[in-house]
N, C-alpha and C positions, 0 to 999 in steps of 0.2 A: 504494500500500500504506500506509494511514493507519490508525491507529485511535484513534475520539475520544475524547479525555481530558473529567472531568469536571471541574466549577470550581474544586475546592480543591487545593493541593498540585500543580499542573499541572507533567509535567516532558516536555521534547520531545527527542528520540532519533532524530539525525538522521546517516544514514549517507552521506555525501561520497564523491564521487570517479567515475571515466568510466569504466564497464565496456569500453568499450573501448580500456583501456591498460593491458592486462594486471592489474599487482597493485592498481593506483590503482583496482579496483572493488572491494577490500575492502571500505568502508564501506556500501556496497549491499548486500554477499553477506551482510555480519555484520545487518543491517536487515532483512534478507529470511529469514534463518534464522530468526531472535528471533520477527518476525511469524507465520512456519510453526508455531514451536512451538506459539503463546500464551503463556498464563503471565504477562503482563503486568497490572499493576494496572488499571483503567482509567481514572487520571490519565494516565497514559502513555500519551504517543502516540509512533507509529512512522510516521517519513518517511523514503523514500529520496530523496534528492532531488538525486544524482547531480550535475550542473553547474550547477544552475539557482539560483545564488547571490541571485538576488533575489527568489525564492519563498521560501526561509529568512530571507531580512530581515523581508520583511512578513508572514511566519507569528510573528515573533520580536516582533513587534508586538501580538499578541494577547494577552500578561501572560503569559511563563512563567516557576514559579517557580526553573526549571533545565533548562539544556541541557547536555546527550551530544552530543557530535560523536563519531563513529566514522568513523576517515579511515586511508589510507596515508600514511605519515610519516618521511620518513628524517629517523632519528636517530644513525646511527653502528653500531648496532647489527649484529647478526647478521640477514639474511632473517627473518621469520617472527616476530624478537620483540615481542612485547605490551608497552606502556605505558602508564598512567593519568596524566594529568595534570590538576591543576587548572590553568584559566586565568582570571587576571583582567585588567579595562582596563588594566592595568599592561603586562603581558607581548602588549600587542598591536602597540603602534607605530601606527603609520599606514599607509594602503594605501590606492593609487586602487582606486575600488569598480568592477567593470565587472559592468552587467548584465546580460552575457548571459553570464556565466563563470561560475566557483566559484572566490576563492581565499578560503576560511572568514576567515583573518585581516582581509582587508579588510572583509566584509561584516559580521563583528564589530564592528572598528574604525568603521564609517560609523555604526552604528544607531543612535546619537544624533542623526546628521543628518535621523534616518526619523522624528525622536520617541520612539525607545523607551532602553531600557537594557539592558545585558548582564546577564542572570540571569545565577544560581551557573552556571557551567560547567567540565565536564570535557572530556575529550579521552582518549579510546581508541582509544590509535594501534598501528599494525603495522607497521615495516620492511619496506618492499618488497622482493623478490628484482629485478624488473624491471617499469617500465610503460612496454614499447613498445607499439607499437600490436597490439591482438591481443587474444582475449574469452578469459576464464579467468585464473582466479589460479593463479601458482605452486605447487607442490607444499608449500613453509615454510610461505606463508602461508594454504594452505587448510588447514593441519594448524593454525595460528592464529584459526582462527574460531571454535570450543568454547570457548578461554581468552577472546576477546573477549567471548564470548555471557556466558561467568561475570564477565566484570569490569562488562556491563552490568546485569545483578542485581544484583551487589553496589553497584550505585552507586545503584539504584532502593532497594532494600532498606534503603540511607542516606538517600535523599532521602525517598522516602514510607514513611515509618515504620510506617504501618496493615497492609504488608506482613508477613504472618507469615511469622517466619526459617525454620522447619523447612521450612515450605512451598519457598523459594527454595534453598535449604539442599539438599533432595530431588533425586533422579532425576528425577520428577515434575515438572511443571513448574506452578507455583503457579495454580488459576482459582478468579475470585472469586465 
């Protein structure tokens, strides 16, 4: 489920995590709604890309000028709750990279080893209720996927400006 961005302003929106382990397939389910809608500019591309943390390095190679992670996130919080964060090389540390995994922080942290550099990046994350093994998200956090879906507009909406607000703004969902 991709869709190609064109060369300016490129911003990639990539949803993280293993549908099968319950909540941890957040980042898929919120990538795969967005995708259903449209509405997306077409700088913006949408990848699920689920565990395959070395397909996100070397797609992170191609010059973009922002990445979306949308992932399950325990933060302390309540099930179900939404949070935006900005992340930079600061806030990554270091991580052994494994390529046949997804743990976003390391595959972050490595990218300079790959040649590339960390664009602007966000992080739209959710509180898991639970990621044992098992397909489907919790009742929280699929009640979480509308807010997710509005927090990634509003982050496209800041990144590619060209975006008209009423448009994203709307019921509607924005085509160009």
């Amino acid at each position: 489920m991709t869709k190609e961005p064109d060369a300016a302003g490129r911003v990639l929106v990539a949803g993280i995590g293993n549908l099968f382990l319950g909540d941890d397939g957040f980042g898929p389910e919120v990538v795969r709604r967005l995708a259903h809608d449209g509405g997306m500019p077409p700088q913006v591309r949408l990848v699920d890309y689920g565990i395959r943390g070395m397909h996100l390095a070397y797609d992170l190679l191609g010059g973009y000028d922002a990445l979306v992670l949308v992932d399950a996130c325990p933060g302390g919080g309540a099930p179900g709750e939404v949070t935006v964060l900005r992340i930079g090389v600061e806030d990554l540390g270091s991580g052994e990279f494994d390529p046949h995994g997804m743990n976003p922080v390391a595959v972050l942290a490595n990218l300079d080893q790959l040649g590339g550099t960390l664009p602007l990046t966000h992080l739209v994350g959710c509180t898991p209720a639970g990621v044992e093994e098992g397909i489907g998200l919790s009742e929280a956090v699929d009640r979480a996927v509308p807010e997710a879906m509005q927090a990634v507009h509003t982050l496209v909406r800041q990144l590619v400006p060209t975006v008209p607000t009423a448009s994203v703004n709307s019921a509607e969902p924005w085509r160009p």
